[in-house]
C-alpha positions, 0 to 999 in steps of 0.5 A: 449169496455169493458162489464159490467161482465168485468168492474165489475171485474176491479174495484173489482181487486181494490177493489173498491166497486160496486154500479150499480150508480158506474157502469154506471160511470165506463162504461160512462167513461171507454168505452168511447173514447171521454175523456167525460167533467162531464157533458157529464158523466151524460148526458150519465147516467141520463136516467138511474138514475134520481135521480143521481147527479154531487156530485157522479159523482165527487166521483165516477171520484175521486174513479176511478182516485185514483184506476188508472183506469181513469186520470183527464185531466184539461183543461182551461175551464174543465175537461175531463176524460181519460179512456187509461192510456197507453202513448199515445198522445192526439189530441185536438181541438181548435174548438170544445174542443174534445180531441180524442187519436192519432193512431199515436205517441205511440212508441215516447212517450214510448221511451221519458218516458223510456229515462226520467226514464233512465236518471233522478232520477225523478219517473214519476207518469203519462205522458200527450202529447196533440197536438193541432189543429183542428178536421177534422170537424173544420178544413173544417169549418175554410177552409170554411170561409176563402174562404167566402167573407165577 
């Protein structure tokens, strides 16, 4: 968890200006683990800043994405925002949509991108690994009613 001393820092390293509607974003996405959809960004800031809207939220991503501090993750039917921009692998649920980082998997996904930048000519601007299945949570609902008779 990043402090706001420290994500003000980060984002003046890249020279990215910072307003405190900025910063709220930063630290909603930044310090998050959940890979947050837009509107669950401004869920997060809202209470704070009223008067705040989707079209800076947008900007905002756009600022933080273009400065590599944060990847857009597009989905089907959304976006979600990656704060970990170390290879990692991504676990996403088909039940409920959350995405979460494996604790698992790291090491192969750096083997696999060195070994790409090893034996191709082809320069790599960003990796995206997701697994899918279902949540603890899901998977005992879907156990569930499968030993419910119907």
């Amino acid at each position: 968890m990043l402090t706001q001393q420290e994500l003000v820092d980060r984002l003046r390293a890249r020279t990215v200006r910072v307003t405190p509607q900025r910063l709220a974003i930063a630290e909603a996405v930044l310090n998050s683990t959940d890979h947050p959809t837009v509107q669950q960004i401004y869920e997060r800031v809202r209470n704070n800043f009223p008067s705040m809207t989707l079209a800076t939220i947008y900007s905002t991503l756009g600022v933080l994405e273009r400065n590599g501090l944060i990847q857009e993750l597009p989905f089907e039917r959304m976006s979600r925002y990656e704060p970990n921009m170390d290879p990692h692998v991504n676990l996403v649920c088909i039940g409920c949509e959350n995405v979460m980082d494996a604790d698992a998997g790291q090491e192969a996904v750096v083997r696999l991108k060195n070994r790409i930048v090893n034996e191709s000519d082809f320069q790599i601007a960003w990796q995206r690994v997701d697994f899918y299945g279902w949540c603890p949570n899901c998977a005992a609902e879907k156990r569930q009613q499968e030993l419910s008779p119907a």
